[in-house]
ZAMARGU-4260 file (C-alpha; in steps of 0.2 Angstrom, whole numbers, plus 5000, padded with zeros to 4 digits):
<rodrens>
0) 4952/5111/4634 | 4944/5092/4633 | 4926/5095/4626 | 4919/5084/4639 | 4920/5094/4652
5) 4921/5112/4649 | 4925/5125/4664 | 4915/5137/4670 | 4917/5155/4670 | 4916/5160/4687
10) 4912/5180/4689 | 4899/5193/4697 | 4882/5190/4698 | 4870/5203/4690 | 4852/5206/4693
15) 4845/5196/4681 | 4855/5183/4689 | 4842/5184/4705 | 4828/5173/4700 | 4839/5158/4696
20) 4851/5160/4712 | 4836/5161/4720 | 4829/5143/4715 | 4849/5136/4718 | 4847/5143/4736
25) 4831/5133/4738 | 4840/5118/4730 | 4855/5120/4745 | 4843/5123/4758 | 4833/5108/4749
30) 4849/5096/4752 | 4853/5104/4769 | 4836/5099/4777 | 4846/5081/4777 | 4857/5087/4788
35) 4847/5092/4802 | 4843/5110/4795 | 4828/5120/4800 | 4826/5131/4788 | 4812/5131/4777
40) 4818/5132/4756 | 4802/5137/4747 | 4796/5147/4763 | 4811/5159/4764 | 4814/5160/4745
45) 4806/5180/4743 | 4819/5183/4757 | 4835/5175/4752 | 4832/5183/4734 | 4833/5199/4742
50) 4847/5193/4752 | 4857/5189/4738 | 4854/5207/4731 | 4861/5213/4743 | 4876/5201/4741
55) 4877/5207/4724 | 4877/5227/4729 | 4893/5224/4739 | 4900/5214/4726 | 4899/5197/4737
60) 4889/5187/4725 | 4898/5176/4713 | 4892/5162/4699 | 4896/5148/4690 | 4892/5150/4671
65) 4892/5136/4658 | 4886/5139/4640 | 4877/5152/4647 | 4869/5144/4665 | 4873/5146/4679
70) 4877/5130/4688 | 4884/5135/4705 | 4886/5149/4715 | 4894/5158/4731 | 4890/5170/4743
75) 4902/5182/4755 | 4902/5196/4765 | 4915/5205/4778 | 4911/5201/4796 | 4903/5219/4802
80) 4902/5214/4821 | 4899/5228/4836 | 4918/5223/4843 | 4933/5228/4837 | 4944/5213/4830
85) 4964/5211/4826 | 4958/5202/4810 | 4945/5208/4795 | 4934/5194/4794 | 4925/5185/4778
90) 4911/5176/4780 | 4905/5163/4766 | 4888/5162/4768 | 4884/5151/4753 | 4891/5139/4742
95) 4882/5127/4728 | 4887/5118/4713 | 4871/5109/4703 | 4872/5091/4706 | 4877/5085/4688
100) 4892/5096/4690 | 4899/5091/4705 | 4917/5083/4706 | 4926/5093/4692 | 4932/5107/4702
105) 4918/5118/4701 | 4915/5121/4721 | 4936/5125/4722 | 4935/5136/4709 | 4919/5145/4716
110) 4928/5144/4735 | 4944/5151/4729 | 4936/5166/4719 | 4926/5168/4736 | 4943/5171/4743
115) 4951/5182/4730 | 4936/5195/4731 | 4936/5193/4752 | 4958/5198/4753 | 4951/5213/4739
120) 4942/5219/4750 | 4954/5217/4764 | 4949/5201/4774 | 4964/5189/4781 | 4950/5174/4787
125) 4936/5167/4780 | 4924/5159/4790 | 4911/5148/4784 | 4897/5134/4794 | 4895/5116/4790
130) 4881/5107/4798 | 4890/5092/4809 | 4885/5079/4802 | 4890/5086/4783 | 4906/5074/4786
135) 4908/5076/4763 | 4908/5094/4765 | 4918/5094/4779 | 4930/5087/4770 | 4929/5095/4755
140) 4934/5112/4767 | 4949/5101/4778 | 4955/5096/4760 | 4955/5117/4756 | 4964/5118/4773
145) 4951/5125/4785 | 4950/5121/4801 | 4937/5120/4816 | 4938/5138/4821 | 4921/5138/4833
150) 4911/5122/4837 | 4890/5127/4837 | 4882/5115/4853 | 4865/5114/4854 | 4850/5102/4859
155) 4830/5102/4860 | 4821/5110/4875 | 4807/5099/4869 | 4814/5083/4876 | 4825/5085/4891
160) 4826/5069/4901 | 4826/5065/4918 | 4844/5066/4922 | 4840/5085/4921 | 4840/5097/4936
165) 4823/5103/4931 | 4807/5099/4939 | 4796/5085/4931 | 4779/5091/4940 | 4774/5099/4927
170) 4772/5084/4916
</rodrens>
């Protein structure tokens, strides 16, 4: 293995592992504000932490560890809708390689250990979001072969222009 650029271990998360995954998830929610997210890092980091506990009690909460760090990690679940499917679905609700790390397989190595413990546990799809105009991480997944499954529309109430249907009285 070159010494330059040692590989990760990727494994289970623990509990003393929270804290830390804690601060990456406000690092990715950081980074996804650029993209048009709405959520709010620092304001939603006690909740995520719990969130990611829970990840970790059904065994859906993996890391990257270098020297000891962790410098990325994922989270999945199994889809647990109210309708029944044909297919067990996997969701990947998370995925986050540190910055300085990025490029040297880390994310692959973190998605396909995300899809290793979803067939486990009996999944034959994984789902996962990308914000539209993501377009490197949308390629990152084309490159992994996933493909647009579900197209999320939306658009601001705040500003609808005159070519609605509405009524502009009230302004």
């Amino acid at each position: 293995m070159p010494h330059n650029d040692p590989q990760p271990t990727i494994e289970s998360a623990s509990r003393a592992d929270l804290d830390t995954l804690a601060e990456l998830w406000v690092r990715l929610a950081t980074d996804q504000r650029r993209h048009d997210s709405a959520v709010r890092p620092e304001a939603n980091r006690e909740a995520m932490r719990e969130t990611l506990g829970a990840y970790l009690v059904n065994d859906g909460l993996l890391v990257a560890r270098l020297d000891g760090a962790i410098i990325g990690f994922a989270s999945v679940s199994i889809e647990r809708g109210t309708l029944e499917l044909d297919t067990t679905r996997g969701l990947l609700s998370n995925i986050y390689v540190e910055p300085a790390y990025r490029n040297r397989g880390i994310g692959t190595a973190l998605l396909e250990a995300a899809e290793d413990s979803l067939v486990q546990r009996g999944a034959d799809t994984m789902l996962l979001e990308v914000m539209a105009d993501n377009e490197s991480a949308q390629q990152f997944y084309r490159r992994k072969g996933y493909d647009e499954f579900r197209v999320t529309m939306g658009r601001s109430l705040e500003d609808r222009d005159e070519n609605d249907t509405h009524s502009k009285e009230d302004g």
